[in-house]
Structures are given as C-alpha cells and as structure tokens.
N, C-alpha and C positions, 0 to 999 in steps of 0.2 A: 521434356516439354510438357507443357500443363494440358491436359484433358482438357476438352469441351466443357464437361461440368465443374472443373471448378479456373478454367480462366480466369486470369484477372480482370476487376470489372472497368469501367472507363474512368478517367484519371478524376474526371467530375464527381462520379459516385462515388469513388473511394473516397475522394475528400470531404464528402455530406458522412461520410459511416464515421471516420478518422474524427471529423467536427463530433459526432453525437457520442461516440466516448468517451472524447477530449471533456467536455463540458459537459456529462454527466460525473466523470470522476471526479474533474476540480470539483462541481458541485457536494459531490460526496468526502473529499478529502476537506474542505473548507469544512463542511460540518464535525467532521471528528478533529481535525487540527485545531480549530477551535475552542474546543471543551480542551486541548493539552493547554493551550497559551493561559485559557482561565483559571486553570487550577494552579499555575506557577505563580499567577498575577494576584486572584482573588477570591477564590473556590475558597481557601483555606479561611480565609477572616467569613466570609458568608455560610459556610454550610460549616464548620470545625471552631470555631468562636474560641470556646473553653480552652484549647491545644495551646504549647507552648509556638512561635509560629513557626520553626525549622517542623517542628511535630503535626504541626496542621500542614505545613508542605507536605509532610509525605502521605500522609491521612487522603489528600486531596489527591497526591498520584497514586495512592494505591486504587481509588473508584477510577482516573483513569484507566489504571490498568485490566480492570473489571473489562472494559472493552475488549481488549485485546482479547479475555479468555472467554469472548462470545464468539470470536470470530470463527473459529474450527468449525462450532454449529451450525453457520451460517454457510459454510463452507460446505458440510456435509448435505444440509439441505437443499441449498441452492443448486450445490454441484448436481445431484440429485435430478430435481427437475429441469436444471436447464441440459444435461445430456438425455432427457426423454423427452423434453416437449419445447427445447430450442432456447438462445440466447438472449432475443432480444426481449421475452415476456418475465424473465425473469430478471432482469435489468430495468427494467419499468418500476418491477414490484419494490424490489432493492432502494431506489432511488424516494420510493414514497414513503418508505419506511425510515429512515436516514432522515429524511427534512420532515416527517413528523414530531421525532424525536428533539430533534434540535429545536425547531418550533418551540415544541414545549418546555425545554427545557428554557428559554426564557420567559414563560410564564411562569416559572417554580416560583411558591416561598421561599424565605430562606430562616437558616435558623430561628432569627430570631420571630420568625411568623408563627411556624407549626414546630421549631424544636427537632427533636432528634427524629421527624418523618423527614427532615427536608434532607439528608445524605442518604438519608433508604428511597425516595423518589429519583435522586439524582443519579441515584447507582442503577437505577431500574433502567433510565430512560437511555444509561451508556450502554446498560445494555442491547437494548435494543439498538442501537448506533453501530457497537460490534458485532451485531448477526447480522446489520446489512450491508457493513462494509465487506463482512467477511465474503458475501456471495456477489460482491458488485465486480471488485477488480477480474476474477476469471475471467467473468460473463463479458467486462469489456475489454480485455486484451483479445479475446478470442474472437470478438466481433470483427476485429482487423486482422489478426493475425490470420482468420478463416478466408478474408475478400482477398486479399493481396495475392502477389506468389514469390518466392521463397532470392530474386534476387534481390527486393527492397525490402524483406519481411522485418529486418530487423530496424530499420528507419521510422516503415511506417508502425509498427508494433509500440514504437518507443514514445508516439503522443500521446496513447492514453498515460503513460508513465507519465508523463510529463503535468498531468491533472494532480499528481502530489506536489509539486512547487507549486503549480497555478493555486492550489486551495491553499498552502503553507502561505504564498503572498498575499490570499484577497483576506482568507485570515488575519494575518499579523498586521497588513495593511489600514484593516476597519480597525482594530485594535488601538493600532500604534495612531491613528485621525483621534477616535476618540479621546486618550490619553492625554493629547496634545490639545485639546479644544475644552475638554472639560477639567476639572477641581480634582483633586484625588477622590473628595467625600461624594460629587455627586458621579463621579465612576464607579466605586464602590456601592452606592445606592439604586442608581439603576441603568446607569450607561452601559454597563455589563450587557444590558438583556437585549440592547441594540443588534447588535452583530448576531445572536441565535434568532430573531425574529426575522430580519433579512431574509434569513433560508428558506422563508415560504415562497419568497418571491421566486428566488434563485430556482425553487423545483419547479415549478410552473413552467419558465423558459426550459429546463432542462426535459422536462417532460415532452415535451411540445415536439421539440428537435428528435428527442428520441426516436417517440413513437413513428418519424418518418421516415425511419430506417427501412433496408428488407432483414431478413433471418439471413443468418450465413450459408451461401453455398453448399462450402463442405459438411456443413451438417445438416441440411437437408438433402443431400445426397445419400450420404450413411443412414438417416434414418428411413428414405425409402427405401433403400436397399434392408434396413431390418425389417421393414414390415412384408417385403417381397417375401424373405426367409422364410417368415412367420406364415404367410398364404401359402406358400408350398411346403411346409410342413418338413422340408428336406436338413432344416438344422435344428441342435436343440436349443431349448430356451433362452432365450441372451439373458447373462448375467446381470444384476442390479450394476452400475457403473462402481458402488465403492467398492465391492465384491469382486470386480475385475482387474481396477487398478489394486488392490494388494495381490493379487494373484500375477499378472502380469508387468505391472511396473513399479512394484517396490521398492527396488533400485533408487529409481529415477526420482522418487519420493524422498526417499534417505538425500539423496543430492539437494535435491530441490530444496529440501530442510537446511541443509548446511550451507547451501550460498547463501540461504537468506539472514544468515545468524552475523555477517559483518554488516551488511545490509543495514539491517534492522535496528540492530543495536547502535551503530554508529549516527544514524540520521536521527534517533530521540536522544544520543546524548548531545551532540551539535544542534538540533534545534528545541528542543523544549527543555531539558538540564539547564541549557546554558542559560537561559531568563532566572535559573537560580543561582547558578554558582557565579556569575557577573554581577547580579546585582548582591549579593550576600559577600561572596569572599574579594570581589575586585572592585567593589565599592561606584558599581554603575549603576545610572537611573537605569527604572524598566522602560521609559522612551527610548533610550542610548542602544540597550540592547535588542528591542523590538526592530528600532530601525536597520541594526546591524542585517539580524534576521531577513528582515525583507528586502533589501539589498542581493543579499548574497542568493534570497532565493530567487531574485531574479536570474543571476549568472545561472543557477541550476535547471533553471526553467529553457532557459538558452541551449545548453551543451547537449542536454539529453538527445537530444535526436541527432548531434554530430556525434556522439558515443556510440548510437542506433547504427547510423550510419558506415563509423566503422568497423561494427560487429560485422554486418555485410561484408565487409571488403579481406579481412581479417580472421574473422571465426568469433562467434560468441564468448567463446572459454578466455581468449588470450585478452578481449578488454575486459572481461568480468574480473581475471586474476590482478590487471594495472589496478583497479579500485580496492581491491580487499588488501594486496601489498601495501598501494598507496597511504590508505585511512588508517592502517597501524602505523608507519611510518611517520604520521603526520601526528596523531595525538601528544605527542610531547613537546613538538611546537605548537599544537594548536591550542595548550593551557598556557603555557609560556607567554604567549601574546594577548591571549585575557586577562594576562596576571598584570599587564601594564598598566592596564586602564585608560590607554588611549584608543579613542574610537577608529582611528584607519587602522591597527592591529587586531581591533577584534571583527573588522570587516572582512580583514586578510584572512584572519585563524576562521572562519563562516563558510567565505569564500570558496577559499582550496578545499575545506573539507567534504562543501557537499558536491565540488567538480570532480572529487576523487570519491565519492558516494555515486550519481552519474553513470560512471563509469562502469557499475555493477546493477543501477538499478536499469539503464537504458538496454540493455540486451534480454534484460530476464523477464521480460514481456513474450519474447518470440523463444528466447532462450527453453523456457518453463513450455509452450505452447509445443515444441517441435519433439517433447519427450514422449505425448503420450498420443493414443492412437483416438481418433476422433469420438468414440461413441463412450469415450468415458475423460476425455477430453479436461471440460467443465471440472470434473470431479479430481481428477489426477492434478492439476494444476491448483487448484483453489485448494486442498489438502494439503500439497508442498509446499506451499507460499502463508498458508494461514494457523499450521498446527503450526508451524515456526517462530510466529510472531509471541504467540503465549511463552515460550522461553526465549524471545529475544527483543522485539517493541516494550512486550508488557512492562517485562519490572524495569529495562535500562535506567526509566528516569528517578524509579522507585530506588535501586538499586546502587546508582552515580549519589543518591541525595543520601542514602543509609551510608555510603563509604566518607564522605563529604564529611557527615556527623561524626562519625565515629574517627576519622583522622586526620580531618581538617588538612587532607591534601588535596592535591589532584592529583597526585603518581597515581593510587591505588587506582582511580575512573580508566587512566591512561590502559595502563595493563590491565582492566577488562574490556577494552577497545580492542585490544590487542589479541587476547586471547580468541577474542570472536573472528577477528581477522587472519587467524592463523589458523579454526576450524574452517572457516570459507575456504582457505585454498588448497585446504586436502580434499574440502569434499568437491570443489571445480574442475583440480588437476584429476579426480577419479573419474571426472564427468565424460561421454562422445559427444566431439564435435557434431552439433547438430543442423549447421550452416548448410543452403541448399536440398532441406529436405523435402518433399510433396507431402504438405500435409493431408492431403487425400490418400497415400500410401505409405503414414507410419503405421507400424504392426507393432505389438507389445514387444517395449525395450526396445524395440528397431536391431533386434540382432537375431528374431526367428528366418531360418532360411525359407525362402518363397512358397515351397511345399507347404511347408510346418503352418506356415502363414497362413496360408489359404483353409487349411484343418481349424487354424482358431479365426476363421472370419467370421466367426459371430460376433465377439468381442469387439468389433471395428466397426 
C-alpha cells in the first residue's frame, strides 16, 4: 500500500500533471518531427541545391540525424539537474529551448541567400533541438510516473508517449494543409517556414500549463530525505546521479538500450523513410503520403494508452515483446503494400505498423521509470532511452535511404527492421518484470536484499 508521502493525488490533479506533459511533449515532438518531414520534403533543394537529389536526400537526413547524437548530452545534462533540483524546472528549460530553436529555424537563409553557412546554421540549430529533446522525454514521463501509483502507472505513463503521435500528427497535419493549399514553387519558397514559426505560439500555451504544475512527490521526498543525510552527517556523500546509475543500474541501462533499438528504428523507418521511398520508388505524391502519415498517426495516437493500459493488467515485458515480434513480422508486408501504389494499402502498411510500434513505445514510459531508483532516476532513464537513439532514430532514415540507393530494394530496409527487432527481444526477455513496483521503494537493480539496501540508501 502506498505511503502517505507518495499517495496517489486526486483524480483532477493527476489529470492537469498527465495534460501538462501531454502538451509539452507533442509540443516538443512537433518541433523535432518537423525538421524530419522537411528534410524528406524540402531541406534537400533549400539548404543541399548542388547534390544530385537522392544525394541531397541523404545530405538532408544526415543534419537530421545531427539531432539524434545531441540527444545523450542533453540526457546527461538534464538528467543531471533534474535528479538534484527536480522535474518540473527543468522541463520548463527543455521546452524553451526546443521552440526557440524551431522558431528560428524558420527564419534561416537558405542556400541560395548565405551559401554554404545556411547547412552549418541548420545543423547548429538541430542541435540544439537534440539536447532539448534529449532532457524533455525523462523529466516528462517521470512527472507522471512519480504522481500516480503502480496500479494505473502504466496507462497513465503512456500519455506523455502519446505527445510523439500528437506532434507526428500536428506536424504532418500543417504540412500536408499547406501542400494542399499552396503551388509547389510557393512551398518551396516560403510556405516551408510556416509550420517552424507556429512553434512560438505553441510554447507559450505549453509553458503556461507547465509552469502550473507541482514537483513530483516522490522526488521531493528523496531529496529531503538527502539533504536530512547530509545534516546529520551520518552517511557518506551522495554520489553524482550518472556516477550511481553506472554503478548501480547498468544492467537496466544495457536493457533499456536494447528495447529502444526496435522502437527507434522501426518508427523513422515507417514515418519519415517512407515520404521517401513512396514518393521515389512507388511513384506517390508527397500529399498521398503525408496523408497516409497522418491518418495512421492518428490510430497511434488512439491505441497508446490501450497498450498502457494493458501493460497494467499483463506485465510490461509481455506487451513490449507483441511489438518488437510484431514490427519484424510486419515489415515485408509493410513494403509490399507501398509497392502498390494504392492509397488504402499504404494506409494499412502505416496503420498496423505503428499499432505494432504502440505496443512497445506505451509501456516504456513506466517501463524505463520503474528500473531505476528515485535520486538518479531522471538520469538512468534519460541515458537508456537517449544513448539509444544515436545508434537507432539517428541513422535509420539515413540508413533505409543509403540501402534504398545502393540496391534499389526494399528487402535490405526489411532485414534491418528486423534485426533491431530481434536485439529488442533478447534484451526485453533478459529484462524483470517491473509491474507493481512502489516507486518510492526501488533500490538499485531492485535485486539488493533489504539490508544491503538500506547500506546503499544514499543512492535513493
């Protein structure tokens, strides 16, 4: 039964903390989805000109991918301060950081303005995009995962997940309006810069909501409990958080890295590859497929907390494993059905892929949260979810387009679909069941026996 101090709060408040993550991450994921759709769409002719245009396609995902290998820093950093000085300030930070970026990136030049500064600006400013996505997702899975307790954790954990469909839709959404309402010439000219200027709006509300949050419970319980420590002098020094969690939950790290590798990998080859290889190899407009996109992310946006939901009922591991199975399974039909060119089959191939995506990203909110022990929390989570992405987000689209060029199939894309989904479920099935744990009482690894535990309470 849960403690006095970290009770669950009233069903009202949960739902204002569940809102202000909700719509801080689509916030934050709309800005980085964003910058993927543009560089499949238009990055390449604007900022790579000279490039043959499969060569400007990749040119254009490889500064995506620039994001990706910001994110660790951001992960390290963020995790950092928000296991010393709390969740919700550095989710604020996160959030201003992200939509300033975006902001400006539609203000940039473009080639043909300033020349070769306009892909060295564009690549700066992804950067900056990947250090503050890197430290957003923790800070807001743990904002929920921290209020709730451990019989709805995995439902209610799964709506901030659910901000990566919400931003994949409002993205692809303004995208696929403008597309449709404007000339090719004047989208290419400035309709582009539409949808990255929007984002100032968007933070503004996002901010607003935020800031009317409280700090999580459980981790303002841990931390006065350190600083108790610290006045009576009777333990030693508490470790830095990164410092702890390789000491104490390495493990859980190495896991947490390898479920994210189907993950990762399968959701940028299904949603931003395929604005390439549909409209290039199966002869679709970029409307045709954009719509697809957005469609199907709505069913995604749907299922995630019925997947949340029956992580609850079920165990984390056992829906985590139906998705990684599933999305290898599915890749051989799901190029099959692009290969048609009819638009309800590439709805369907979108569809099922990302309900069977879902499936592994809805649990690994509370999944990831329930591994590690509260005062390094931020840091153990945001580390296994984000060194990940750099060998699995980053290059997939980079990656799907290099195999694409060089052998003009889709088998090759297929089996590296596949192979990621066959690391995910060695490293899941090596995972514990972490369903029903008191996140007020994980100890490192959650396998020190109670003594032992109490010896390393500093670490907690």
């Amino acid at each position: 039964m849960a403690s006095p101090a970290t009770a669950p709060p009233s069903p009202g408040k949960l739902k204002r903390i569940v809102a202000a993550s909700l719509i801080g991450t689509t916030i934050e994921w709309y800005d980085f989805f964003l910058y993927g759709s543009a560089a499949a769409l238009v990055f390449n002719q604007l900022f790579f000109p000279e490039s043959d245009p499969l060569v400007g396609t990749l040119l254009s995902f490889l500064t995506y991918a620039v994001g990706f290998a910001a994110r660790p820093l951001g992960a390290l950093v963020f995790g950092h301060y928000g296991d010393r000085l709390g969740r919700k300030k550095l989710l604020v930070l996160s959030l201003l950081l992200m939509g300033g970026a975006t902001f400006a990136i539609g203000l940039l030049p473009t080639h043909a303005t300033i020349g070769s500064a306009a892909p060295v600006l564009l690549t700066v400013l992804r950067l900056v995009q990947g250090f503050a996505l890197g430290g957003e997702w923790g800070g807001a899975v743990l904002l929920v995962s921290e209020h709730g307790d451990a019989r709805r954790r995995g439902f209610w954990a799964s709506w901030p997940q659910t901000g990566a469909p919400a931003g994949q839709l409002l993205a692809t959404g303004v995208l696929s309006f403008l597309t449709a309402v404007l000339s090719e010439s004047a989208f290419t000219g400035w309709g582009w810069r539409i949808p990255f200027l929007l984002s100032g709006v968007l933070v503004i509300v996002g901010l607003w909501i935020r800031l009317s949050v409280d700090e999580s419970p459980v981790f303002q319980k841990a931390l006065a409990q350190a600083e108790a420590r610290k006045a009576d002098n009777a333990a030693q020094a508490e470790k830095m958080p990164l410092v702890a969690v390789l000491r104490h939950h390495w493990r859980d790290v190495l896991v947490a890295m390898g479920a994210r590798m189907a993950e990762n990998i399968s959701y940028y080859v299904i949603t931003a590859f395929i604005l390439v290889y549909a409209t290039t190899s199966a002869g679709v407009s970029k409307q045709t497929a954009l719509n697809a996109v957005l469609i199907a992310s709505a069913v995604h946006f749907a299922v995630i907390p019925l997947w949340g939901a029956l992580s609850d009922r079920i165990g984390r591991r056992p829906v985590y494993l139906i998705g990684a199975v599933g999305v290898g399974l599915w890749m051989f039909p799901f190029f099959s059905l692009i290969d048609t060119g009819g638009f309800g089959n590439l709805i369907l191939a979108v569809t099922v892929g990302l309900v069977l995506h879902g499936a592994m990203y809805a649990p690994q909110a509370a999944f990831f949260s329930e591994m590690f022990a509260t005062r390094m929390r931020y840091s153990g989570a945001s580390i296994g979810a984000q060194f990940a992405s750099v060998a699995a987000g980053a290059p997939a689209p980079l990656i799907a387009t290099a195999l694409l060029a060089a052998y003009g199939s889709s088998t090759p894309i297929a089996l590296y679909v596949i192979a990621a989904a066959l690391l995910t479920v060695v490293a899941v099935a090596a995972a514990k069941e972490t369903r029903n744990r008191d996140l007020a009482d994980v100890g490192p690894s959650d396998t020190t026996p109670s003594a032992s535990r109490a010896a390393d309470a500093h670490t907690v």
